[in-house]
Structures are given as C-alpha cells and as structure tokens.
The first five atom37 places (N, CA, C, CB, O) and aatype in JSON, in Angstrom:
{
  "aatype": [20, 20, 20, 20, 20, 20, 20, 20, 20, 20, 20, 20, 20, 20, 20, 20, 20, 20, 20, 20, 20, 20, 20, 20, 20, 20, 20, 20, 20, 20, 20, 20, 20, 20, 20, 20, 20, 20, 20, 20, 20, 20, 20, 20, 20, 20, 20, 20, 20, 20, 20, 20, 20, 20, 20, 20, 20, 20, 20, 20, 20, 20, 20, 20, 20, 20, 20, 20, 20, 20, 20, 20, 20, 20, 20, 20, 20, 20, 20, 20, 20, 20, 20, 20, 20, 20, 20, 20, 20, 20, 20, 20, 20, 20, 20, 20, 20, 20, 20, 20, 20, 20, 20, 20, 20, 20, 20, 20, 20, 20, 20, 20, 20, 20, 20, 20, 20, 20, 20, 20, 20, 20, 20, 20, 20, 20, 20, 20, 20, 20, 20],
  "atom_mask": [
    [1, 1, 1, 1, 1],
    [1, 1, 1, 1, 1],
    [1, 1, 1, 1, 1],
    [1, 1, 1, 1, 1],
    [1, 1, 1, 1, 1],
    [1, 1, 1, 1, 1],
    [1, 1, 1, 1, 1],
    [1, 1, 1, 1, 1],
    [1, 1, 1, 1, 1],
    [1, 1, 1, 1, 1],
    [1, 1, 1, 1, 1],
    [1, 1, 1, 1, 1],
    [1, 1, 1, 1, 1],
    [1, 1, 1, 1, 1],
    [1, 1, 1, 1, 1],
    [1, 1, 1, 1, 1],
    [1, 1, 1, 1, 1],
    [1, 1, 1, 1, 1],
    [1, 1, 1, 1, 1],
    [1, 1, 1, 1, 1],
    [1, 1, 1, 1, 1],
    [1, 1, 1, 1, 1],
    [1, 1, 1, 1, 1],
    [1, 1, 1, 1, 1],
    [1, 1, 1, 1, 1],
    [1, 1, 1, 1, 1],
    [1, 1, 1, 1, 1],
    [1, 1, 1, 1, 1],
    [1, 1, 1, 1, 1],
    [1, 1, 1, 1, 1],
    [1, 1, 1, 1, 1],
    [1, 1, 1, 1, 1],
    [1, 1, 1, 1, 1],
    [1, 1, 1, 1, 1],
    [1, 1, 1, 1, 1],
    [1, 1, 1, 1, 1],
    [1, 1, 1, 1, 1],
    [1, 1, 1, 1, 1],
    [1, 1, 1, 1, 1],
    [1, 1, 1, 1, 1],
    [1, 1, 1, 1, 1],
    [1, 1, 1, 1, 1],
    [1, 1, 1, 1, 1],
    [1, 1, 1, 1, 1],
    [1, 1, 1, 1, 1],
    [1, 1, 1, 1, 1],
    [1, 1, 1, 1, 1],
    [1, 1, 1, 1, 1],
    [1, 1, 1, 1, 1],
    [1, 1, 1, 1, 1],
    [1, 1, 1, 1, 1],
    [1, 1, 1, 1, 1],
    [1, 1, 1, 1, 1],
    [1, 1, 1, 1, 1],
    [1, 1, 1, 1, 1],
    [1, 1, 1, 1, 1],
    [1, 1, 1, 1, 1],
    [1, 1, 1, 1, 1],
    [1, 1, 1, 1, 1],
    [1, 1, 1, 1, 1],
    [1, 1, 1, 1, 1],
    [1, 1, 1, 1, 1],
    [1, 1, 1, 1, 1],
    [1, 1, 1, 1, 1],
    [1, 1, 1, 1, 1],
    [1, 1, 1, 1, 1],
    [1, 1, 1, 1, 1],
    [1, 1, 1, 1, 1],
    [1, 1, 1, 1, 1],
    [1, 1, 1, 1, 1],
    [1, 1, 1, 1, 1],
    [1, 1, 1, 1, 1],
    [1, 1, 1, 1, 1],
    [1, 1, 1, 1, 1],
    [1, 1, 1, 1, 1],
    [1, 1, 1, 1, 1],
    [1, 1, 1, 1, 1],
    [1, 1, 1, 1, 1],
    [1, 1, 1, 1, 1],
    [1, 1, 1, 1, 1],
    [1, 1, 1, 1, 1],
    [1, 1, 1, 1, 1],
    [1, 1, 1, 1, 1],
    [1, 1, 1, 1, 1],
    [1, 1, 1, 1, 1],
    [1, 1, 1, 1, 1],
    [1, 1, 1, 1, 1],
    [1, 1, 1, 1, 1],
    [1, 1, 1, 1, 1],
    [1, 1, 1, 1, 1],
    [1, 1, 1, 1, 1],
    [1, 1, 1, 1, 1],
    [1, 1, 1, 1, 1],
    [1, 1, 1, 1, 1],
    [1, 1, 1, 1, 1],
    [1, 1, 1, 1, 1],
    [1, 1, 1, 1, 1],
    [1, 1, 1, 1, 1],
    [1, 1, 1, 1, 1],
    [1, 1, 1, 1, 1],
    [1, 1, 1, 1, 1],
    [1, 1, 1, 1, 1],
    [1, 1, 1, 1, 1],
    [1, 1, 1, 1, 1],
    [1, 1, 1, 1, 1],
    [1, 1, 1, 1, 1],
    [1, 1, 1, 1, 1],
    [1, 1, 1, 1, 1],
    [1, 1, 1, 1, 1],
    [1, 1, 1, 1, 1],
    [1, 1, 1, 1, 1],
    [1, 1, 1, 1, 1],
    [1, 1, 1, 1, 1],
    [1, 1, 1, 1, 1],
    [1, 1, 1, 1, 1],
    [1, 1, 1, 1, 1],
    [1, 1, 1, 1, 1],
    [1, 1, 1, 1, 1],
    [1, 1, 1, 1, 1],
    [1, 1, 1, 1, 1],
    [1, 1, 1, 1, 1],
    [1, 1, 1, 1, 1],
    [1, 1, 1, 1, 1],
    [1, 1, 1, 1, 1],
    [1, 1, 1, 1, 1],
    [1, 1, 1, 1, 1],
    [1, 1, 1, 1, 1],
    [1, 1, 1, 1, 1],
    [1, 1, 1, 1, 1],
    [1, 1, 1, 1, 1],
    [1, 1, 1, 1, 1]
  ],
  "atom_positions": [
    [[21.72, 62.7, 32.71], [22.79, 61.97, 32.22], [22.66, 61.85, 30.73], [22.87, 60.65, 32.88], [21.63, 61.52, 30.14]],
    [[23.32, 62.01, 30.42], [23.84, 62.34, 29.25], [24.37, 60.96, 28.18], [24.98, 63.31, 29.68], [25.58, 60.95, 27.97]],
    [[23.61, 59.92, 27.58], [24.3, 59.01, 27.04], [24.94, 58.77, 25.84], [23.79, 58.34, 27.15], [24.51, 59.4, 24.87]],
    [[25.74, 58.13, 25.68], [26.16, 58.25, 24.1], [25.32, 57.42, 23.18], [27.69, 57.76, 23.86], [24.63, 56.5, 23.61]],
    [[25.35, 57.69, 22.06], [24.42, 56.71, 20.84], [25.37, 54.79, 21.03], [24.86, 57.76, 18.45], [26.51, 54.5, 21.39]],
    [[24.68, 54.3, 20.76], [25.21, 52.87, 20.67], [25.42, 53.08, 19.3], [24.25, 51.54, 21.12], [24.85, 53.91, 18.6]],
    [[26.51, 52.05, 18.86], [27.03, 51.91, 17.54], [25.94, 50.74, 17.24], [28.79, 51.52, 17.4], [25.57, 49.83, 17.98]],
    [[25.47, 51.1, 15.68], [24.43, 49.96, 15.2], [25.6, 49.07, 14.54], [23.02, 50.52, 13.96], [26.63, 49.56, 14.07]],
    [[25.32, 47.76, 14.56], [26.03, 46.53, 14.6], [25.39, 46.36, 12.76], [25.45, 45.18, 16.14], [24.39, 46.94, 12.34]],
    [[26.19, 45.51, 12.02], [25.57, 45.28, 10.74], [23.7, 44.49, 11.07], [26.86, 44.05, 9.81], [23.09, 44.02, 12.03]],
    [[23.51, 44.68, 10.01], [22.4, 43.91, 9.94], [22.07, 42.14, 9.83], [21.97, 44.48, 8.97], [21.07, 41.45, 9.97]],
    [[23.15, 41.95, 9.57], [23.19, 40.1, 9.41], [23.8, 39.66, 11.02], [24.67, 39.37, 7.79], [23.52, 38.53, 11.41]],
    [[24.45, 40.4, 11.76], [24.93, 40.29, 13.05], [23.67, 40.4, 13.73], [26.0, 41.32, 13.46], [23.37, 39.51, 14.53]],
    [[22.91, 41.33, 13.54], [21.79, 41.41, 14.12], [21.02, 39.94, 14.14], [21.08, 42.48, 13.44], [21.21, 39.16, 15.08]],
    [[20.24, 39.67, 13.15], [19.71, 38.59, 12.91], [20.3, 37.31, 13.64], [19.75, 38.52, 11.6], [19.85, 36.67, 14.59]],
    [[21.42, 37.16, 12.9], [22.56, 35.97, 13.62], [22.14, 36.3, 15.1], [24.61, 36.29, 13.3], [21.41, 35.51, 15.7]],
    [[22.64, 37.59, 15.76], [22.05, 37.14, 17.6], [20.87, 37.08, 17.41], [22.24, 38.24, 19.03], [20.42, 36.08, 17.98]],
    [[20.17, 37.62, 16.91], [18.71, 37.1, 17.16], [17.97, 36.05, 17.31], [18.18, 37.34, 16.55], [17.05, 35.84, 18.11]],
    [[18.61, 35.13, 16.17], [18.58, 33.72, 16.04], [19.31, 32.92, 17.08], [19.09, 33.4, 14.78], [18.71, 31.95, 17.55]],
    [[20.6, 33.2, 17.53], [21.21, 32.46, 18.66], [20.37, 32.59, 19.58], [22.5, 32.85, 19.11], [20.1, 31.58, 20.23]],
    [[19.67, 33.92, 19.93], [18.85, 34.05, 21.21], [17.6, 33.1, 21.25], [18.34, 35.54, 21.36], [17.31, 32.49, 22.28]],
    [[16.89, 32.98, 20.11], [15.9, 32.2, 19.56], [16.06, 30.59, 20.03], [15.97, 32.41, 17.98], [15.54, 30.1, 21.03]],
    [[16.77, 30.0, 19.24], [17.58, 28.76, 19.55], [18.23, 28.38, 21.1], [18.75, 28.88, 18.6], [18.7, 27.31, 21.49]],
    [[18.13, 29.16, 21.52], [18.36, 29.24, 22.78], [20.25, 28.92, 23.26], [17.2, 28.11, 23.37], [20.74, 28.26, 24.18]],
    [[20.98, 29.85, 21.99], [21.86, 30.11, 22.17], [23.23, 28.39, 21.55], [21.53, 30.72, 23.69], [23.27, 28.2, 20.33]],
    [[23.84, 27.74, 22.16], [25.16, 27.1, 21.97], [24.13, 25.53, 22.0], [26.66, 27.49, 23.45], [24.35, 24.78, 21.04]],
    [[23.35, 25.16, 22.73], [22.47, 23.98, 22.93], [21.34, 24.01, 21.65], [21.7, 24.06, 24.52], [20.94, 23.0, 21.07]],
    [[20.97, 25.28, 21.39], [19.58, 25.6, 20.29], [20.77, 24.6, 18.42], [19.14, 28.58, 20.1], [20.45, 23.92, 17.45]],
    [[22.03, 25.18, 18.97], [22.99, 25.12, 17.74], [23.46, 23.61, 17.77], [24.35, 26.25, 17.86], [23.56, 23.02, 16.7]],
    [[23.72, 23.03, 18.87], [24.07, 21.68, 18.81], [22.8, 20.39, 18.45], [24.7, 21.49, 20.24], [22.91, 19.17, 18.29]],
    [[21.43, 21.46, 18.41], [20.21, 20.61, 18.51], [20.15, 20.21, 16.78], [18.67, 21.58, 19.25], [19.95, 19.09, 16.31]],
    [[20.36, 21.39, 16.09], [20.0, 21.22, 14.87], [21.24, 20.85, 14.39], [19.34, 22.31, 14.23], [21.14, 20.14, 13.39]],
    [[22.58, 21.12, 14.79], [23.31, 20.41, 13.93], [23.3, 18.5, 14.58], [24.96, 21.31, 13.92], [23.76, 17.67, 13.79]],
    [[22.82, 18.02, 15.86], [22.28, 16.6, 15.75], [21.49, 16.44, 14.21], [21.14, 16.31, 17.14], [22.0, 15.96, 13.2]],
    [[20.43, 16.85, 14.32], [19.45, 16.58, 13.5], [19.97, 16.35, 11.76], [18.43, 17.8, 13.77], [19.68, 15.5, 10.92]],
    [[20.99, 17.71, 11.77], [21.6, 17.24, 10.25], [22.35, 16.11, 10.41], [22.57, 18.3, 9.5], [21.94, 15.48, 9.44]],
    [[22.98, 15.56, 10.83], [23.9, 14.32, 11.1], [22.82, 13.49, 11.28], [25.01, 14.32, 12.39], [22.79, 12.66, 10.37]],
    [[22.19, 13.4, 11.82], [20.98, 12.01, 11.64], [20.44, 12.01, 10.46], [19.63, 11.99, 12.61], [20.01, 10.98, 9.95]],
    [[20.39, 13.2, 9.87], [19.13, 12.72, 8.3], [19.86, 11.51, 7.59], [18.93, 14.28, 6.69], [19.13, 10.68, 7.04]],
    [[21.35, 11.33, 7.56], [22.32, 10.82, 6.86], [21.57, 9.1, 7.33], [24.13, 11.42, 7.4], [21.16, 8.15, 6.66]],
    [[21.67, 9.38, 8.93], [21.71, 7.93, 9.58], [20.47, 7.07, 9.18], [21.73, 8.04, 11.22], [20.44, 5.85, 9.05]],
    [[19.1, 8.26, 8.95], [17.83, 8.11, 8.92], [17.76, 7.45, 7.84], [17.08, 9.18, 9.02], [17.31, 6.31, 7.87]],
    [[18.2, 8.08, 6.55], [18.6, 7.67, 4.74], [18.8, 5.89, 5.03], [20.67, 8.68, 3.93], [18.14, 4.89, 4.75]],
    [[20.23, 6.19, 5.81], [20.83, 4.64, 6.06], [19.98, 3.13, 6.64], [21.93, 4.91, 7.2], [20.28, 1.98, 6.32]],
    [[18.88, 3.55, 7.57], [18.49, 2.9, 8.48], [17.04, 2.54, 7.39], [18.44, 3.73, 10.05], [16.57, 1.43, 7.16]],
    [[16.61, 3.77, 6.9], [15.78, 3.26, 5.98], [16.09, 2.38, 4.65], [15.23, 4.27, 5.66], [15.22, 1.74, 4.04]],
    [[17.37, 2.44, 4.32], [17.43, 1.76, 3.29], [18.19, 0.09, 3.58], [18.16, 2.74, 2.31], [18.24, -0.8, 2.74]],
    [[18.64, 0.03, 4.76], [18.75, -0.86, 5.23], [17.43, -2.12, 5.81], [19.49, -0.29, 5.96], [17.54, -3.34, 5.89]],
    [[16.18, -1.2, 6.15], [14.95, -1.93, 6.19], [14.03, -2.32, 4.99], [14.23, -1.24, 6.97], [13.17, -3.19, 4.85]],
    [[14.57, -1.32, 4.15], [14.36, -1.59, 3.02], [14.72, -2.82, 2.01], [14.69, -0.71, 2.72], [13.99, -3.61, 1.42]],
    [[16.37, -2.66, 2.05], [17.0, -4.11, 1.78], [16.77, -5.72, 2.25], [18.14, -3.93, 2.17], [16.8, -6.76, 1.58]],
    [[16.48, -5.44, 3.91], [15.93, -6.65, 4.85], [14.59, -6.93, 4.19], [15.71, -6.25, 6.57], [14.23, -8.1, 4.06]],
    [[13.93, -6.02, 3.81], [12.29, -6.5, 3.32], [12.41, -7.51, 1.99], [11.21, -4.92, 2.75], [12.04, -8.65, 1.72]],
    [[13.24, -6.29, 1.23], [13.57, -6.98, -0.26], [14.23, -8.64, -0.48], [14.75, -5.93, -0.93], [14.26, -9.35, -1.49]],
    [[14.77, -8.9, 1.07], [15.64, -9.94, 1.25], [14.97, -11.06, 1.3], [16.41, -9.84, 2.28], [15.02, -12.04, 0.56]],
    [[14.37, -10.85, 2.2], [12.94, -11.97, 2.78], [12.12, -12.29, 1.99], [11.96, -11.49, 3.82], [12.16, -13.49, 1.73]],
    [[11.02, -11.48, 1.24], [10.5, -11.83, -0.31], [11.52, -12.47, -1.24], [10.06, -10.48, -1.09], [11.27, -13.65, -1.49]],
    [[12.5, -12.01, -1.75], [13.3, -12.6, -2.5], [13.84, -14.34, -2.12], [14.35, -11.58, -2.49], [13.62, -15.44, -2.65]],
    [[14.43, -13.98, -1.24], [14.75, -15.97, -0.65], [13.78, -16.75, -1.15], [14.61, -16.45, 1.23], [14.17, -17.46, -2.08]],
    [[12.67, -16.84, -0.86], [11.6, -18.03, -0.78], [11.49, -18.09, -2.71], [9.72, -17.47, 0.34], [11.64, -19.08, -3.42]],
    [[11.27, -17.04, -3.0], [11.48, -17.24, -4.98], [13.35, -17.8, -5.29], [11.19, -14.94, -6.1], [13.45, -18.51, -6.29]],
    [[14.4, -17.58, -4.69], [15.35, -18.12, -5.19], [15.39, -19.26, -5.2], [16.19, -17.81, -4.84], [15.75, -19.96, -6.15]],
    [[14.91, -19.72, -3.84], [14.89, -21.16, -3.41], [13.86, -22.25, -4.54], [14.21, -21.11, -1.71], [14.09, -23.36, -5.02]],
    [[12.55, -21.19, -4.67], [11.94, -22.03, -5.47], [12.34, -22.42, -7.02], [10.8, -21.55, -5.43], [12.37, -23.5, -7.62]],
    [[12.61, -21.12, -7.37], [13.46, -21.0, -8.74], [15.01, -21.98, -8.9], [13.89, -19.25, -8.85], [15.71, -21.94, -9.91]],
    [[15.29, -22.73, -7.8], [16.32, -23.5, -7.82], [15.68, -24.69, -8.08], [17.15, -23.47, -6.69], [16.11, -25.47, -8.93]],
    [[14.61, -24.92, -7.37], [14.29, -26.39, -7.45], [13.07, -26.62, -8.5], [13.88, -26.96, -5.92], [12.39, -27.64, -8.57]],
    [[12.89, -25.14, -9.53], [12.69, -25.73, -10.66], [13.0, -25.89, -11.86], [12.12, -25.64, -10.77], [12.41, -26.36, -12.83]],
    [[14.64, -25.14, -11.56], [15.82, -25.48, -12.51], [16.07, -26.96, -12.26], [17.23, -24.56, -12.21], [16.53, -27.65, -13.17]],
    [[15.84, -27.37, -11.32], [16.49, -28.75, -11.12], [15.54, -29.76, -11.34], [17.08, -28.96, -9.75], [15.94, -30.91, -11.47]],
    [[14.07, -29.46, -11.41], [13.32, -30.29, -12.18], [13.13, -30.22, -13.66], [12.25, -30.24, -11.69], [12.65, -31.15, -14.31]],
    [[13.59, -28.91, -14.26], [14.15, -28.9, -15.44], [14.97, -30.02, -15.63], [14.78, -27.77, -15.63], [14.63, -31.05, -16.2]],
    [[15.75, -29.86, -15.28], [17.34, -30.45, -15.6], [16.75, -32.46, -15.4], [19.01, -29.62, -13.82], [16.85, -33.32, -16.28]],
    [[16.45, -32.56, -14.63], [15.69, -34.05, -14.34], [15.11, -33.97, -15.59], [14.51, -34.29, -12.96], [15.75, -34.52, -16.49]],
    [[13.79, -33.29, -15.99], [12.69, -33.73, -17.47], [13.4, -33.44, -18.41], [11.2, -32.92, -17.79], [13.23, -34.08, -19.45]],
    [[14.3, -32.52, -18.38], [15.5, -32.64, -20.06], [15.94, -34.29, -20.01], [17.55, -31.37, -19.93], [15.38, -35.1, -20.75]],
    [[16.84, -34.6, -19.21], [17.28, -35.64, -18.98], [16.21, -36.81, -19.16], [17.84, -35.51, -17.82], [16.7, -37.29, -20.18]],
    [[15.28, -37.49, -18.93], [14.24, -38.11, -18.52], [13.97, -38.26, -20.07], [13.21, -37.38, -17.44], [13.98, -39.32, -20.69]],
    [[13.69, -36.8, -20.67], [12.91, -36.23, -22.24], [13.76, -37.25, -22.89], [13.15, -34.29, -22.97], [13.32, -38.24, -23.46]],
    [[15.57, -36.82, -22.7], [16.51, -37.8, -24.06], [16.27, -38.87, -24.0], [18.06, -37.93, -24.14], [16.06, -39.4, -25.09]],
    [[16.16, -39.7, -22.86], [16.1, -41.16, -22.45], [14.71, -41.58, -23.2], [16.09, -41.41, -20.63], [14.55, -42.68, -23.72]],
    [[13.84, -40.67, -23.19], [12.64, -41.49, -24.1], [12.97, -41.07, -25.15], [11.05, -41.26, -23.91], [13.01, -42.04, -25.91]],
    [[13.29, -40.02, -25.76], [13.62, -40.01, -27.13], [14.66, -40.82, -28.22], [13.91, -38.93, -27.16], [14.59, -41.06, -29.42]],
    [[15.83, -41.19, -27.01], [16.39, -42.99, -27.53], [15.42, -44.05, -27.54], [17.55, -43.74, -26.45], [15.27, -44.58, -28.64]],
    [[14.66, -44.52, -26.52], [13.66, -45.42, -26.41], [13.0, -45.07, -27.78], [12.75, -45.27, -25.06], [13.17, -45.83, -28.74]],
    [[12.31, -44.06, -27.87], [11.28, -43.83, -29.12], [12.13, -44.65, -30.48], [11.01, -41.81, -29.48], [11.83, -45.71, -31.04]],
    [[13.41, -43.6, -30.77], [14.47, -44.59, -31.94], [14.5, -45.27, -32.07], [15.45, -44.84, -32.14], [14.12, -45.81, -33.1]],
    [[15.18, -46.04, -30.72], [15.09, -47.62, -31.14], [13.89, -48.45, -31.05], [15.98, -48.36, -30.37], [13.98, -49.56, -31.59]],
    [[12.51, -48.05, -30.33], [11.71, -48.63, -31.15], [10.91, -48.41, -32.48], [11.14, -48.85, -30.54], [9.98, -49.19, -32.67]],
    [[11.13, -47.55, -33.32], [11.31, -47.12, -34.51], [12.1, -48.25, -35.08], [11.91, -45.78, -34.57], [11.53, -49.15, -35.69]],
    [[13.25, -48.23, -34.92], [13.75, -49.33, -35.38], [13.21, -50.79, -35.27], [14.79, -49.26, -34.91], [13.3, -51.56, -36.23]],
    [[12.72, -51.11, -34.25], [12.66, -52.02, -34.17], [11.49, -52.42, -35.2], [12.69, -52.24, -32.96], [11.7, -53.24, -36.1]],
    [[10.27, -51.81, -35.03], [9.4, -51.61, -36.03], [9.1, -51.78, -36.88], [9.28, -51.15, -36.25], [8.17, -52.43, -37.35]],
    [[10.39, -50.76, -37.52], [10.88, -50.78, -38.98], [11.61, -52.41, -39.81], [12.14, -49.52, -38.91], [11.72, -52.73, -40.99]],
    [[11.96, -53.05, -38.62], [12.97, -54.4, -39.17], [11.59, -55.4, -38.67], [14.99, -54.77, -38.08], [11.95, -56.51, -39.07]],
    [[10.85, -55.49, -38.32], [9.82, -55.81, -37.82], [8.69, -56.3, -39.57], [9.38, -54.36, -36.67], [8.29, -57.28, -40.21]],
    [[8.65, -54.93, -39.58], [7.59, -54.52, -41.17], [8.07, -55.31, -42.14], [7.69, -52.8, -41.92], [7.36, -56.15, -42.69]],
    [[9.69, -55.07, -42.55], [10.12, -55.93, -43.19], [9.58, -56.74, -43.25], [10.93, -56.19, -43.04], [8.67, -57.0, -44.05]],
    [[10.21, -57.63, -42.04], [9.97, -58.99, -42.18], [8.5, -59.57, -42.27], [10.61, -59.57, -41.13], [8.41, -60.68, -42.8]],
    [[7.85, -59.25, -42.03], [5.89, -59.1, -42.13], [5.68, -59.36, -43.7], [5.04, -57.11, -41.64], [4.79, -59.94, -44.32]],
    [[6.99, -58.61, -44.16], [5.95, -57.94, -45.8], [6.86, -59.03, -46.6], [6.23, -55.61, -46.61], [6.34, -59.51, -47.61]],
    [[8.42, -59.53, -46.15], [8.67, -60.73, -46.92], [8.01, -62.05, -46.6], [9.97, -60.94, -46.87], [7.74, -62.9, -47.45]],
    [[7.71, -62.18, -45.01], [6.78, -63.19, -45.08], [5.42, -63.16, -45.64], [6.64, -63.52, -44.0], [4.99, -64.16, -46.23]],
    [[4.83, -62.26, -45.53], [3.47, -62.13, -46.46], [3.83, -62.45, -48.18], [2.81, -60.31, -46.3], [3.09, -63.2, -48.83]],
    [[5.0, -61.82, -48.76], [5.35, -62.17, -50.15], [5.52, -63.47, -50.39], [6.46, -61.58, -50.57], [4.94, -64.03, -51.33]],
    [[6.47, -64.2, -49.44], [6.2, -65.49, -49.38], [5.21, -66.14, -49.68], [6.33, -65.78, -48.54], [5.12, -66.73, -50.75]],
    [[3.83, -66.15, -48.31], [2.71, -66.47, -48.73], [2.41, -66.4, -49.7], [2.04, -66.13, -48.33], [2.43, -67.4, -50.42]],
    [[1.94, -64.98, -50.25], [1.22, -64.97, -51.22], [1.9, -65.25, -52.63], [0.61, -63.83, -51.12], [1.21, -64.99, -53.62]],
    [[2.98, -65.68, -52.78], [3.68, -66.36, -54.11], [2.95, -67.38, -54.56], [5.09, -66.94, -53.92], [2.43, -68.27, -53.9]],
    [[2.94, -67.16, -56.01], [2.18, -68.33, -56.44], [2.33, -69.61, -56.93], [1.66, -68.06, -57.09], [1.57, -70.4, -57.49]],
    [[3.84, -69.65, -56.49], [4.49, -70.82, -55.88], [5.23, -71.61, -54.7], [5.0, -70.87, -56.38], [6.17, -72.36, -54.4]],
    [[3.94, -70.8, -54.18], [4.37, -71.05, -52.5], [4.17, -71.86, -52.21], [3.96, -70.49, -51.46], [3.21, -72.33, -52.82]],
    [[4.94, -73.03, -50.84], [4.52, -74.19, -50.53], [4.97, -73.82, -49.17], [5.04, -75.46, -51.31], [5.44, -72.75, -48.77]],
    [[4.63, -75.27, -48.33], [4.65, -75.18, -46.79], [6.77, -74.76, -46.71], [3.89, -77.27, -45.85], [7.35, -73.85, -46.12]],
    [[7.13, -75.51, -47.29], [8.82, -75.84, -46.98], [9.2, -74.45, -47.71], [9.69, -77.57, -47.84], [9.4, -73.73, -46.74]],
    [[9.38, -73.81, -48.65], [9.67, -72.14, -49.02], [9.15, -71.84, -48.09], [9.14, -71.31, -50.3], [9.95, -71.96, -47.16]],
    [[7.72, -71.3, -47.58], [7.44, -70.36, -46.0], [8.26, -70.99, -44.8], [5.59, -70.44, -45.4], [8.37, -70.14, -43.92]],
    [[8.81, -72.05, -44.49], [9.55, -72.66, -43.79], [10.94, -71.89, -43.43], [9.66, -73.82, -44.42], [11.41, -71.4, -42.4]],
    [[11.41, -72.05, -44.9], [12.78, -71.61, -45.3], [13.1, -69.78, -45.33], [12.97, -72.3, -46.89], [14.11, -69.09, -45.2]],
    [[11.58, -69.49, -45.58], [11.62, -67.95, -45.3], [11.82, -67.63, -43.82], [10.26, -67.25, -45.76], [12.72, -66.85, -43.52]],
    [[11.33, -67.98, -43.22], [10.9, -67.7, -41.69], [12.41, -67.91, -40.98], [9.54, -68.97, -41.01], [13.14, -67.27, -40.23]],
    [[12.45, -69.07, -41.63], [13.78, -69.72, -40.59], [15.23, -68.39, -41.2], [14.33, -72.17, -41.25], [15.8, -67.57, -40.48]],
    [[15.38, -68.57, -42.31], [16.05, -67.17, -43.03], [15.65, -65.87, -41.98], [15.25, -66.84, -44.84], [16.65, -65.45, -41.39]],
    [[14.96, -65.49, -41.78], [14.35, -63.95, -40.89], [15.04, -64.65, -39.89], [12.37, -63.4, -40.54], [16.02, -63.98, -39.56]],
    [[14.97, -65.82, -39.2], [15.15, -65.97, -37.56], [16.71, -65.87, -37.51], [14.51, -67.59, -36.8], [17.32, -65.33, -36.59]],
    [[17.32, -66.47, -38.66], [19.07, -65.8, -38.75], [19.63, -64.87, -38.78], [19.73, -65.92, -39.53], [20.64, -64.64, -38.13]],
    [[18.82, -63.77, -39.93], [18.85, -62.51, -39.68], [18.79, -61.73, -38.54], [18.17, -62.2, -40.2], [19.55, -60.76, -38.5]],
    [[17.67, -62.06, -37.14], [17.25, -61.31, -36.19], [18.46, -62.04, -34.97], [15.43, -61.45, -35.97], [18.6, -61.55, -33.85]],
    [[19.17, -63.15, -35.42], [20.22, -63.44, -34.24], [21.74, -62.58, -35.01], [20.46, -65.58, -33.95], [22.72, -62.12, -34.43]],
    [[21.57, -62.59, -35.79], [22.69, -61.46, -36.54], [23.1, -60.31, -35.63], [22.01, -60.67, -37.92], [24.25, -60.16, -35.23]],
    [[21.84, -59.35, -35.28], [21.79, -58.23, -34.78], [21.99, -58.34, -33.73], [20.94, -57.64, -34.93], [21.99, -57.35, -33.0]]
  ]
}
C-alpha cells in the first residue's frame, strides 16, 4: 500500500498542539487561565491584609495622640490662668513696695513723729480701698 506524504502543518501549529496535548487539552487551558484571574484577586487580598494590619497598629496611636492633644489643650489653658495669676501678683507686689518705701520714708524723716506715720499709713489705707 501505497501512502501519500502527510502535509507538514506550520511550525507554531505544531507546538500550539503540542502544548494543548501537554496541558491536557480545553481543562489544561481553563487551569491556567483560573490562575491568571486570581493573581489579580491574590494582589487584592494581600493588600487588603495588609491595610487591616496597618489599621490595628494605627488606632491605638490615634486614640492616644487624641488624648494628648487634649491634655495639651487643658495645660495651654491651665498655663494662661497662671500667667494672669503671676500679673496680678506682680502687681500686687509692685503697689505693695510702694507703699513699704513711703512708709519707711516716713519713718526715717527727720521730722518724723508718731501722728505724720499715723497720717501716712492711714493715707496708704485710702489709697488701697480706692482700688
């Protein structure tokens, strides 16, 4: 018997069945195209556990970082309130000295008597109901 030559098929046809045969044909082809469609999901799922990690560390510093803005905000506050206090006793101090250094002038005048230191003093005590 007598056969005819087979027609040779290109060379990339070749391969291509070769490979279908390999893969084990229509299932070998649906296996790997799963696999490309998951790398996408894989990307996703990792960066989603990724985010959850980042989430959980992060909270417990926001939370803290809130409540020490807000003890900020208390010792600013707290800070002005003594820094009026400080002023006005500065002031007070200051009207204080005064009066120390005219009553001492008093005294020490060298025409000082009991009734002038009298009259000084009582003078300051008018002054300090003034205010």
């Amino acid at each position: 018997m007598i056969s005819a030559p087979t027609p040779e098929a290109p060379h990339w046809v070749q391969v291509l069945l070769s490979l279908l045969g390999v893969l084990g044909g229509t299932t070998g082809l649906a296996a790997i195209a799963a696999v490309v469609a998951q790398r996408g999901k894989f990307k996703a799922d990792a960066a989603d556990t990724l985010t959850e990690a980042a989430l959980t560390l992060v909270q417990p510093l926001q939370m803290r970082i809130t409540e020490l803005e807000n003890e900020a905000l208390g010792a600013r506050s707290e800070l002005a309130l003594l820094r009026e206090q400080v002023n006005q006793l500065q002031f007070v101090v200051r009207v204080l000295s005064r009066t120390l250094d005219r009553w001492r002038t008093a005294v020490h005048a060298p025409d000082a008597t009991l009734r002038k230191i009298r009259q000084v003093v009582a003078e300051s005590e008018r002054l300090a109901e003034d205010r």
